[in-house]
C-alpha positions as CSV (number, residue, x, y, z in Angstrom):
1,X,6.7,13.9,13.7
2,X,6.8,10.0,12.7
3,X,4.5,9.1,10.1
4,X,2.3,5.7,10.8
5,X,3.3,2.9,8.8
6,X,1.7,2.4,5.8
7,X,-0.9,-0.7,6.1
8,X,0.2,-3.4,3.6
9,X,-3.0,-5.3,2.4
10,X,-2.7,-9.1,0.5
11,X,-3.6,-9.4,-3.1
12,X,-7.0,-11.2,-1.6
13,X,-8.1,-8.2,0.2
14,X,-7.7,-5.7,-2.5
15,X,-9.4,-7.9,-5.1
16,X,-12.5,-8.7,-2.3
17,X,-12.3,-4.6,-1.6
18,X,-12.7,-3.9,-5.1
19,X,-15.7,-6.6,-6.1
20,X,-17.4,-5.4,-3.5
21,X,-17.1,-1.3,-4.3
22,X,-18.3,-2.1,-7.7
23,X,-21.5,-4.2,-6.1
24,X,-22.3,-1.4,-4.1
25,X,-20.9,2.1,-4.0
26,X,-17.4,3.0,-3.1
27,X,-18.1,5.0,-0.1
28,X,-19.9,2.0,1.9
29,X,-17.3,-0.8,0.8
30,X,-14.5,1.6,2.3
31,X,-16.9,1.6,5.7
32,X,-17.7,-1.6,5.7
33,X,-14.4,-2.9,5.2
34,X,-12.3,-0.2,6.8
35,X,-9.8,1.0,4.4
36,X,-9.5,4.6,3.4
37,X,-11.4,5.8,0.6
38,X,-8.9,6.8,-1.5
39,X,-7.0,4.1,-1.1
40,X,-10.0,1.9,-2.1
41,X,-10.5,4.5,-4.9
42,X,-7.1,4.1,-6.2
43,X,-7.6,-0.2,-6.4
44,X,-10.4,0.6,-8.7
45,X,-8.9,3.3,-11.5
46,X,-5.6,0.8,-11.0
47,X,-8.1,-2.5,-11.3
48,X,-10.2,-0.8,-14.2
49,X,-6.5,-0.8,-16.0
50,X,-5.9,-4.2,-15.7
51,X,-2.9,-3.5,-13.5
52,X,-4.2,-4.7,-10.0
53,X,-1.5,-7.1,-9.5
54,X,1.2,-4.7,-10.2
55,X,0.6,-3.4,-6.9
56,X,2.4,-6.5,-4.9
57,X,5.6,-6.1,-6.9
58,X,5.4,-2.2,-6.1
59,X,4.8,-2.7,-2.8
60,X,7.9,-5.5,-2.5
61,X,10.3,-3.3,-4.3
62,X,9.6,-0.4,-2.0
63,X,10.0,-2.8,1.1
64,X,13.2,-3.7,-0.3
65,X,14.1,-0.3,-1.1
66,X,13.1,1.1,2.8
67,X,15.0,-1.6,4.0
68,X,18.4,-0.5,2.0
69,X,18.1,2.9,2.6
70,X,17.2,2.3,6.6
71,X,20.5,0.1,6.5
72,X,22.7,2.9,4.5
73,X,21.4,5.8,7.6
74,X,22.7,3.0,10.3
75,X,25.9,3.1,8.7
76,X,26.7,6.5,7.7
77,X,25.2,7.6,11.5
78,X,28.0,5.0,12.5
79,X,30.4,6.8,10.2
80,X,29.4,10.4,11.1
81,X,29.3,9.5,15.3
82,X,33.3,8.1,15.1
């Protein structure tokens, strides 16, 4: 079974998702903006560490990294199919 991609959300959005879960409560920010709980959950433990930006570079390496290893099953099927 395919998994759904994973939605990718811009630094704005997670810092506006997280001002707004701590002006109300974490449960109605997550409705009224439609993202998952948990996720939303998460951007708050990671923003109340100070690490909220770290998530953009996390999210650019694993790009890159889904990108290489996409690349590297193209060519081994290419290798395996001659």
């Amino acid at each position: 079974m395919n998994r759904m991609p994973k939605a990718r959300y811009t630094k704005e959005v997670r810092e506006e998702a997280v001002k707004l879960a701590e002006a109300v409560v974490a449960s109605e920010a997550s409705r009224r903006l439609s993202i998952p709980l948990k996720t939303l959950t998460n951007w708050l433990r990671i923003s109340k560490a100070g690490k909220l930006e770290e998530i953009d570079r996390n999210q650019k390496l694993q790009t890159e990294l889904e990108t290489e290893l996409q690349r590297v099953k193209r060519e081994l099927a290419g290798d395996i199919s001659l």
